[in-house]
C-alpha positions in Angstrom: 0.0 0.0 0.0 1.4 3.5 -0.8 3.1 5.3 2.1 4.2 1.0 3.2 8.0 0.4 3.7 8.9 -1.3 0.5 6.4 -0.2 -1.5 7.0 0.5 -5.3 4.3 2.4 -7.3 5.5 1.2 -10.7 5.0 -2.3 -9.7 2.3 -1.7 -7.3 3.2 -3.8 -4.3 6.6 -4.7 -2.2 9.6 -6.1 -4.5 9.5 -9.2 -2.2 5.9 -10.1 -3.1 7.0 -9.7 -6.7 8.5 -13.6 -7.2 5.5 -15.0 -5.8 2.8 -13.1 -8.0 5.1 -14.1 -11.3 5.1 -18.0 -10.0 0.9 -17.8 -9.2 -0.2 -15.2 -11.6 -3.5 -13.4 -12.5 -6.2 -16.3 -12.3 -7.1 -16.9 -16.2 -10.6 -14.2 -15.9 -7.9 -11.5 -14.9 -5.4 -12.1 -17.4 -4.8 -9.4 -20.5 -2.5 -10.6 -23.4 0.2 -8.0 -24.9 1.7 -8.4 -27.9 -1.0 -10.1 -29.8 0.2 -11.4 -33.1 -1.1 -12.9 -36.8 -3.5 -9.4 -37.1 -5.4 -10.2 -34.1 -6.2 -7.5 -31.5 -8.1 -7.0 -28.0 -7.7 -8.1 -23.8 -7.3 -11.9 -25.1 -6.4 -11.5 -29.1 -9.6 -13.0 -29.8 -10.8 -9.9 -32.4 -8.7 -9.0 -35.9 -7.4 -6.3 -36.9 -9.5 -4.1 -39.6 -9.6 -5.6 -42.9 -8.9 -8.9 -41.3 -12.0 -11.5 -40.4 -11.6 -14.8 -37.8 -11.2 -18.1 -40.3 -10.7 -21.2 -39.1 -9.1 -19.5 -35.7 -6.9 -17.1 -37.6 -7.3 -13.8 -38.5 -6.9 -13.7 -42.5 -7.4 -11.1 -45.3 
């Protein structure tokens, strides 16, 4: 919490919590992809890019 020994505002908690939050993780309803790739776009890459459409699972022109 802000004004805590330890805390860090640019990773939001203490730096000693940070190895056990990597190892658990957000639970799979929390999670956000970055870096979506093959034209796809949104939270979990499941939208394509304009002038792309979903076929067969892949976003193709």
């Amino acid at each position: 919490y802000l004004g805590t020994p330890g805390h860090t505002p640019e990773r939001g908690g203490r730096p000693r919590q940070i190895p056990t939050w990597v190892a658990e993780g957000p639970g799979e309803a929390q999670a956000v992809c970055v870096g979506c790739q093959n034209n796809s776009v949104g939270e979990r890459c499941d939208s394509c890019r304009p002038g792309y459409f979903m076929l067969d699972g892949t976003c193709t022109r």
